[in-house]
Structures are given as C-alpha cells and as structure tokens.
C-alpha positions as CSV (number, residue, x, y, z in Angstrom):
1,X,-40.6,15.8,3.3
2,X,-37.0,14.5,4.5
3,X,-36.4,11.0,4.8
4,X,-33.2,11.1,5.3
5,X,-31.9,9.9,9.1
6,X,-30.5,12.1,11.8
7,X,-27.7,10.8,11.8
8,X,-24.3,12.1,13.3
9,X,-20.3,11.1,13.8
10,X,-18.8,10.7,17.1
11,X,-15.1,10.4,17.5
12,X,-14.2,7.3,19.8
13,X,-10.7,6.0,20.0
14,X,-9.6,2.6,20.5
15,X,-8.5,1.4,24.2
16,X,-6.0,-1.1,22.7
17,X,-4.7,-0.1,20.1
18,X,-5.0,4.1,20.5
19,X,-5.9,4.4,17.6
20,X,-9.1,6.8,16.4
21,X,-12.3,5.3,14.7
22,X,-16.0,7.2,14.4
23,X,-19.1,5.9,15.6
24,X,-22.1,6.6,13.4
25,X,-25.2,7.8,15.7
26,X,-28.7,7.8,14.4
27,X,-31.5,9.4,16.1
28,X,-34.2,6.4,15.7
29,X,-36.7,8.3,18.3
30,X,-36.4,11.3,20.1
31,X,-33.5,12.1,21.5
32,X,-33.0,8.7,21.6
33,X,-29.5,7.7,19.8
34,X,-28.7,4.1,18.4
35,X,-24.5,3.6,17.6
36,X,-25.1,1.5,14.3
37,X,-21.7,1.1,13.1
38,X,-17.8,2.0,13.7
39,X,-15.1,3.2,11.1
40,X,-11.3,3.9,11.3
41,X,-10.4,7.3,10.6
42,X,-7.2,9.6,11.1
43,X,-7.4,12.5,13.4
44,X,-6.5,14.7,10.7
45,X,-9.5,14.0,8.8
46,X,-11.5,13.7,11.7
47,X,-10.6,17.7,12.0
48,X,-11.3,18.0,8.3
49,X,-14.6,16.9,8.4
50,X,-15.2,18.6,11.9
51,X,-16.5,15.4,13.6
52,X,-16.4,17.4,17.3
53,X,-18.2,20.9,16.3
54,X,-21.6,20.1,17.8
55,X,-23.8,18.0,20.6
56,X,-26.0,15.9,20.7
57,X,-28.2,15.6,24.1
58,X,-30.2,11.9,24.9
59,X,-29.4,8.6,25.4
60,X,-27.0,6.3,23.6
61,X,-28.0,2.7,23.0
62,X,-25.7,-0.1,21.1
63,X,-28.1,-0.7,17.7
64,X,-27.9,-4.5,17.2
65,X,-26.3,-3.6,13.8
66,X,-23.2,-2.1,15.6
67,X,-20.0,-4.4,15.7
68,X,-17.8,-2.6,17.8
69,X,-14.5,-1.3,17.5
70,X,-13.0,-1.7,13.8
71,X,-9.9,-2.3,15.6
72,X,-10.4,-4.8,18.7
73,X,-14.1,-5.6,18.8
74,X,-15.0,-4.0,22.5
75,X,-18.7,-3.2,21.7
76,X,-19.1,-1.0,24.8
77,X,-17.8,2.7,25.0
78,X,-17.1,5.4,28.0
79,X,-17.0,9.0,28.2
80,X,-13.7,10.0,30.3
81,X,-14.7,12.0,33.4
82,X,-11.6,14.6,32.7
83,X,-11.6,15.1,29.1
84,X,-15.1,14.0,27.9
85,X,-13.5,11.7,25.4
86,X,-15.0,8.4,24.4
87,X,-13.0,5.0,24.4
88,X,-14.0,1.6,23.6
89,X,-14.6,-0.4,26.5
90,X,-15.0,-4.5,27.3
91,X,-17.4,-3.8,30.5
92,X,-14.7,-3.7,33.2
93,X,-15.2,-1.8,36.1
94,X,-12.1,0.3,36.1
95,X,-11.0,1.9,32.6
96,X,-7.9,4.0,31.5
97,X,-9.1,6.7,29.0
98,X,-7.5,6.3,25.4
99,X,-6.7,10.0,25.0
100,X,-5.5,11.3,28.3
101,X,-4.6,7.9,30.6
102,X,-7.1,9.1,33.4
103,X,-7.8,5.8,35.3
104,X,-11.6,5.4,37.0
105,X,-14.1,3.7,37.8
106,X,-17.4,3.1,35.6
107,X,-20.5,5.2,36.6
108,X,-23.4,6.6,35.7
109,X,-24.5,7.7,32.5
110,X,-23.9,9.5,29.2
111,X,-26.3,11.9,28.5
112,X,-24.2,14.2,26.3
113,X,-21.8,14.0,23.3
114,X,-19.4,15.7,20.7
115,X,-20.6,15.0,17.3
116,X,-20.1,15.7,13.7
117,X,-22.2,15.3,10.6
118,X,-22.9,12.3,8.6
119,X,-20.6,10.8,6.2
C-alpha cells in the first residue's frame, strides 16, 4: 500500500513583485485539493522540473497550513481568464494578471489547473 500523498506543484506568480513561486497541492479527499504551502522558484527550473505538464480537475481550498505568497503574503490566488495563469491575490474585486497584465474582475470558480509533480 502507498502512503504517500497526492500531492502536485502549481506554478503561481507573485502580483507584487512578478516574481514566480509554486504552490504545493495535496489531494486530502477526492478531487478535493488543499494548497498547504508556497516556495520561490525560477522559471527555468520551474521548466526543468516540468511543473505545468499535467491537470489536475476539483476544487482548490487554502489548507490552514498555507501562508501565502513567499514573497508578499497575499494568501488568496486567481486563475487569469486569458492565459489561465495563477497570481496571488489580496481579495479585491478587480485584479491585473502577473503574467500577461489582463485586468478583470473576480468571478466564479477554479475548477481546473496546470500542475507538476511533487518536490
């Protein structure tokens, strides 16, 4: 038997500072996923370890272990509407995406995202 957690890597990057960090997702009950912590990381070994190869399908709740940001603290995130991106996010209504400046409003859910495998 595995006891080993499903857990995956989702590259995030920060809406401050633009600067990339991964958010460790762990599946705690079906396709139910708990962000437990953030780390910086470069975007040249996010591509190394191939942090956006796959998806992961469910929903995505903030684990009360997770801090936030490892570079401003926001403790929400958003996926961009136009890329599919993620940013941090300090629960404004309107956000500015991190990797491609789309502005928007906040809606609806995230029910889908890229992921890699575990550190």
């Amino acid at each position: 038997m595995n006891d080993r957690p499903n857990a995956q890597v989702v590259m995030a990057k920060c809406s401050k500072k633009r600067l990339s960090y991964g958010m460790r997702v762990e599946e705690k009950e079906r396709k139910t996923w708990h962000v437990t912590w953030a780390f910086p990381i470069s975007d040249k070994r996010a591509r190394a370890e191939k942090y956006e190869n796959t998806k992961i399908e469910g929903s995505f709740v903030l684990d009360d272990t997770y801090k936030g940001c490892p570079y401003c603290g926001m403790s929400g995130f958003f996926s961009c509407y136009k890329c599919g991106k993620i940013s941090c996010w300090d629960g404004a209504q309107t956000v500015t995406c991190a990797h491609c400046d789309t502005v928007s409003d906040i809606g609806g859910t995230i029910s889908e995202l890229d992921v890699g495998g575990d550190l």
